[in-house]
C-alpha positions in Angstrom: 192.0 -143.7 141.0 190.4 -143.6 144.5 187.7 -146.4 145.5 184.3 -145.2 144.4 183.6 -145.5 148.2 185.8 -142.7 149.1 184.7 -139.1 149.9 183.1 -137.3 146.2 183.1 -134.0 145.3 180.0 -134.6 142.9 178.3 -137.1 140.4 178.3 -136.6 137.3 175.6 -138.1 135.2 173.9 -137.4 131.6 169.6 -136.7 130.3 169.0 -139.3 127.8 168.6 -137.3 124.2 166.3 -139.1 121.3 168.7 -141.8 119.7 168.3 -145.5 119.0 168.0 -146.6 122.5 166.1 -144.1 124.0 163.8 -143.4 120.9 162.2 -140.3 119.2 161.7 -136.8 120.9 158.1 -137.7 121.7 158.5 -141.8 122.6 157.3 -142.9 125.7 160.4 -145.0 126.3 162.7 -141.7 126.0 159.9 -140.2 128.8 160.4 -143.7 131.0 164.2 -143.3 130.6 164.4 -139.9 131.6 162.0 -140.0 134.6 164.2 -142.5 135.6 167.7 -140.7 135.2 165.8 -138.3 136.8 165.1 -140.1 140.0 168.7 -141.3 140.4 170.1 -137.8 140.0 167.1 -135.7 142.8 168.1 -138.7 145.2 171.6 -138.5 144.6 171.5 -134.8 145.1 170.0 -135.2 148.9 173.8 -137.0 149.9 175.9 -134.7 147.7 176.3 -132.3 144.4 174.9 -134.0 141.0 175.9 -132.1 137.7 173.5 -133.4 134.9 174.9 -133.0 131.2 171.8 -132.1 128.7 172.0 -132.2 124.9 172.2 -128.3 123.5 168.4 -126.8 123.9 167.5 -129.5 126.4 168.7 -128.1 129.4 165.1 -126.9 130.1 163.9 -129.9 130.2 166.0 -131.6 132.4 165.9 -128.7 135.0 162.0 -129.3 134.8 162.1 -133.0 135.9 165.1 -132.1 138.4 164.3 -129.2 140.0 166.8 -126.7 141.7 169.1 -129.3 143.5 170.5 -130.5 140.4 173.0 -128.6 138.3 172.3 -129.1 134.9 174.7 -127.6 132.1 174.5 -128.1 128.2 176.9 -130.1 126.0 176.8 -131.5 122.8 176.1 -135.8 123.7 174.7 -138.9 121.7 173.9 -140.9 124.5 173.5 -141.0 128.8 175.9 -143.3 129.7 178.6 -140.9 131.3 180.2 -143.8 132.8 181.5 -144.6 129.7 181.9 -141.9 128.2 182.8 -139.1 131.4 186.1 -139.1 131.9 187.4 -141.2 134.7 189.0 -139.4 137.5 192.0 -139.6 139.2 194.0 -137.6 142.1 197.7 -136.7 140.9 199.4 -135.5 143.5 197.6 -132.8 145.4 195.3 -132.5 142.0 192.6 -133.8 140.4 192.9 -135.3 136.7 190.5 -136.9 134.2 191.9 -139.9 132.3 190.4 -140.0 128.6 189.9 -143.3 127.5 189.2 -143.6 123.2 185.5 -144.0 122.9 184.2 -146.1 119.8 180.6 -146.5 121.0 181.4 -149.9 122.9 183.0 -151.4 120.3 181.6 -149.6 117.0 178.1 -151.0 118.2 176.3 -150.4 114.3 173.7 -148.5 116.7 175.7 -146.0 118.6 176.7 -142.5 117.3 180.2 -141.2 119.4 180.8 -138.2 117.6 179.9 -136.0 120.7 180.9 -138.2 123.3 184.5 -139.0 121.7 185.0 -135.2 123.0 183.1 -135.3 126.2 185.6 -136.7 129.0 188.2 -133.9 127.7 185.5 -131.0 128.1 184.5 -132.1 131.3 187.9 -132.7 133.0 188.7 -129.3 131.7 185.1 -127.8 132.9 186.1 -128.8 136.2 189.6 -127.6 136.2 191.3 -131.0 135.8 194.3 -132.4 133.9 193.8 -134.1 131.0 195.1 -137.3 131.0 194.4 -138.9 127.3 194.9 -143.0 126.7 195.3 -144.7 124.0 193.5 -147.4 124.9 190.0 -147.8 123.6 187.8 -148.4 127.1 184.7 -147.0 129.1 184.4 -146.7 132.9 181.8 -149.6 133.1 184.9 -151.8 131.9 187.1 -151.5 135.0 186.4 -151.5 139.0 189.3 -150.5 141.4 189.9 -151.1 145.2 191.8 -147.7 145.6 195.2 -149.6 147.0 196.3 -151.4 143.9 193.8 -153.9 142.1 191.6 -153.3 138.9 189.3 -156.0 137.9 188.9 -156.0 133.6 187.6 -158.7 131.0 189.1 -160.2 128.1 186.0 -159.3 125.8 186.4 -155.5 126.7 189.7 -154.6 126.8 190.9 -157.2 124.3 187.8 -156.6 121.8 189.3 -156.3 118.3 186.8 -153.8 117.6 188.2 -151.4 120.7 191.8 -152.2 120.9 192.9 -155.0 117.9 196.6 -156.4 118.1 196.7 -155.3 122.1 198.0 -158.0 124.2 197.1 -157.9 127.8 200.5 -156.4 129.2 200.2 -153.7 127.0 196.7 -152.9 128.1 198.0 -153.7 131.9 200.7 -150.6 131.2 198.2 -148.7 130.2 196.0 -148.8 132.6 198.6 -149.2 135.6 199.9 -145.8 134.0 196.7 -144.2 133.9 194.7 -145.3 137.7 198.3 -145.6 139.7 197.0 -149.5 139.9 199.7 -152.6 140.0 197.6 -155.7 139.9 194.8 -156.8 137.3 192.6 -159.3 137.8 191.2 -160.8 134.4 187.6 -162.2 133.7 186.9 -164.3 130.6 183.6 -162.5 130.2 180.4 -160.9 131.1 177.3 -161.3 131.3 174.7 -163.1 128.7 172.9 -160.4 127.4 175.6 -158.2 127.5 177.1 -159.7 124.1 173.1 -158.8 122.7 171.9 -156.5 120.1 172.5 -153.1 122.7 175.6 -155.1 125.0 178.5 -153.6 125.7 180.5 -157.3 125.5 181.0 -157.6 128.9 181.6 -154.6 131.3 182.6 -155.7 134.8 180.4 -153.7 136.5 177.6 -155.5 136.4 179.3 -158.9 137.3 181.6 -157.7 140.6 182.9 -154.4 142.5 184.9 -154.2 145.2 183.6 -153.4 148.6 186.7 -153.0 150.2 190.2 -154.1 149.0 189.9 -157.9 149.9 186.4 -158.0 149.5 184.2 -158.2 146.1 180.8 -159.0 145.6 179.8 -160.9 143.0 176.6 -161.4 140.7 175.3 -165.1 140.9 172.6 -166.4 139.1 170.7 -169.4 141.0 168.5 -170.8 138.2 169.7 -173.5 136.0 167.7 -172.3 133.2 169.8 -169.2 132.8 172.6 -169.2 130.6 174.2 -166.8 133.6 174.0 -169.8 135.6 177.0 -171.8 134.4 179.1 -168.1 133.2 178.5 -166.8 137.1 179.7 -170.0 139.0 183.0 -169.8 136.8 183.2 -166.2 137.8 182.7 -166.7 141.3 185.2 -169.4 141.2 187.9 -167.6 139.4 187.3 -164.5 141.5 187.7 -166.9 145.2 191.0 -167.9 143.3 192.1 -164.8 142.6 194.6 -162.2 144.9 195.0 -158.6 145.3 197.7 -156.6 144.4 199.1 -157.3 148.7 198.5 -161.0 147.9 195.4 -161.5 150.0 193.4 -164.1 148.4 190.3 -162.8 147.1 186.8 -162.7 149.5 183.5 -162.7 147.8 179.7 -162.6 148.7 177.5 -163.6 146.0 174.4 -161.3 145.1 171.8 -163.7 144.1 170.3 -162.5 141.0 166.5 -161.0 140.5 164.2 -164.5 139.6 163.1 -162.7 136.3 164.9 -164.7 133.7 163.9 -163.1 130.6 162.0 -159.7 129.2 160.8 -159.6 125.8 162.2 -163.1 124.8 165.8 -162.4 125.9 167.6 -163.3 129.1 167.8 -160.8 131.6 171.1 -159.4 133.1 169.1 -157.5 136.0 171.8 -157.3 138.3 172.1 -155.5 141.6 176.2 -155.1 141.4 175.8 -152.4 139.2 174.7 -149.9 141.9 176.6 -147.0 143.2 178.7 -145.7 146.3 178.6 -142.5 147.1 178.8 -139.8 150.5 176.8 -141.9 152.9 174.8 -143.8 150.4 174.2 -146.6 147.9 171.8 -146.5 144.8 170.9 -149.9 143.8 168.5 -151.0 141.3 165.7 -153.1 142.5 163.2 -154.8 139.7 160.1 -155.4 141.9 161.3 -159.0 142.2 161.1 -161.1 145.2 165.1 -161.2 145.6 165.3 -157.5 146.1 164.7 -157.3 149.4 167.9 -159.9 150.3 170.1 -158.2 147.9 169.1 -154.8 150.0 170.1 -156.5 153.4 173.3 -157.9 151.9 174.5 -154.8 150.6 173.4 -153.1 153.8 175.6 -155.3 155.5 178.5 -154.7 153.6 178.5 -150.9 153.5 177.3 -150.3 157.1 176.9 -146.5 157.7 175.5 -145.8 154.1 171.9 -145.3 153.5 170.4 -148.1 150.9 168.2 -146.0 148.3 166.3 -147.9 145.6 165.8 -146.8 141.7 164.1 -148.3 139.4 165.9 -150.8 137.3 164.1 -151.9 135.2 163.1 -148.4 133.8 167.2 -148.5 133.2 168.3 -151.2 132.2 165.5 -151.8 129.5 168.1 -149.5 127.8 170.9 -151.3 128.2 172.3 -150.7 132.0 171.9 -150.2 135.4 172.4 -147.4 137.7 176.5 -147.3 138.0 176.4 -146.8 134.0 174.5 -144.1 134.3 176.6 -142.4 137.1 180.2 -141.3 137.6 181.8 -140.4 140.7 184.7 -137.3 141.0 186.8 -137.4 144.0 187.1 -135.0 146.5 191.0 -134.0 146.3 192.5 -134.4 149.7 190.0 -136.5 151.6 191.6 -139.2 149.8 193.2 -142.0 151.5 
């Protein structure tokens, strides 16, 4: 699996359709989400090619609130989170291939619906003329981040989750997903995020707590505030990732994020996190949440990926839902560019 940093062919992303996190046909929240989606995808499209997955008969509708530089196409989905549920791409050889992780609704969340999405990484892969590379292993892309040269970061309460993959031990899910991204190193977290093991969590998906910049370099979500729960669960995070080393033995560099000051929405703690943004052709998409930290975390991040053009989204129009903007993207390589 090449970096997320390296050259793309196109994003992929989905339109939110009515369901329990999105709401009814006519909800203002299904509106909010979809404006937003919306945003992501027409900026996205000024860097390189976005195809936008639409429930059947609501390809209309998205190509209203996209416009002609987005591709839209219709499949049968439950939900808009096509990093979980995409397939996740990979380069074999002089080809491209889409690995097909078992998708269970994050765990057989008792809100989600999957019967579409089980099927959607396999119809994609093969809509774009990839292999098909299924997995046994019960997993979504917001689960995992690779460096492209060896290392995959994972946590214990996704991959080990008895409601995704019960009895696994960890070297079993280690051969698996060696076998399916051409990684040889796994670095392990205990856990996610606070409100990630809430009511519409996914129990603890990596992407929102650290990516790789570079290989040797990750940066890392920290939460400043004592009164956060995230407080205590990021400094061990930090800590374990500074301990940790690659799959070439460099110990581990990190640069903390500091967190958005919002601490809670609606009576729960928030996860607003600006890790969960995405890399693409000459670009990165972060979520800012009109919070007085955003402008630092948009000058660190523009330090660490000189050459890229910062672009804001909305955040908290996203992850009111239950994500951020790398959830709701997912990159495919461009076969041969490589490295």
């Amino acid at each position: 699996m090449p970096a997320e940093w390296e050259p793309h062919e196109r994003t992929w992303m989905a339109f939110p359709p009515p369901n329990a996190t999105f709401g009814g046909d006519d909800s203002i929240t299904l509106e909010r989400a979809r404006n937003a989606w919306a945003d992501v995808a027409t900026t996205i499209a000024g860097y390189e090619p976005v195809t936008l997955v639409a429930d059947v008969g609501q390809g209309a509708q998205a190509r209203g609130l996209v416009g002609p530089g987005v591709t839209v196409i219709e499949r049968p989905i439950d939900d808009a989170w096509i990093r979980d549920s995409g397939p996740t791409f990979t380069v074999n050889g002089p080809a491209l291939a889409g690995v097909t992780w078992v998708f269970n609704g994050w765990g057989a969340q008792p809100w989600a619906s999957w019967d579409h999405d089980t099927l959607l990484a396999a119809d994609l892969a093969r809509h774009v003329g990839a292999e098909v590379r299924p997995s046994p292993l019960t997993n979504e892309g917001g689960g995992l981040h690779v460096d492209g040269a060896g290392t995959v970061l994972l946590t214990e309460t996704v991959q080990l989750d008895p409601q995704r993959n019960p009895g696994w031990t960890r070297a079993q899910v280690e051969h698996d997903v060696h076998a399916q991204l051409g990684t040889s190193h796994a670095i392990w977290l205990p856990r996610g995020l606070t409100r990630d093991y809430g009511e519409f969590g996914t129990r603890g998906h990596v992407d929102i707590v650290a990516t790789f910049v570079r290989p040797g370099l990750v940066a890392a979500h920290r939460q400043r505030d004592p009164a956060h729960p995230d407080f205590e669960v990021t400094r061990e995070l930090v800590a374990l990732l500074r301990a940790s080393t690659d799959a070439e033995g460099r110990t581990l560099e990190v640069v903390e994020v500091t967190a958005p000051r919002s601490l809670e929405v609606d009576g729960d703690w928030t996860d607003f996190s600006y890790i969960n943004h995405y890399v693409g052709n000459g670009f990165v998409v972060v979520g800012t949440f009109d919070d007085p930290n955003d402008e630092g975390a948009l000058d660190t991040l523009g330090r660490l990926y000189p050459g890229r053009r910062i672009e804001r989204a909305d955040g908290r129009a996203i992850f009111a839902h239950g994500g951020g903007v790398h959830c709701i993207t997912q990159q495919e390589p461009r076969v041969g560019d490589v490295s």
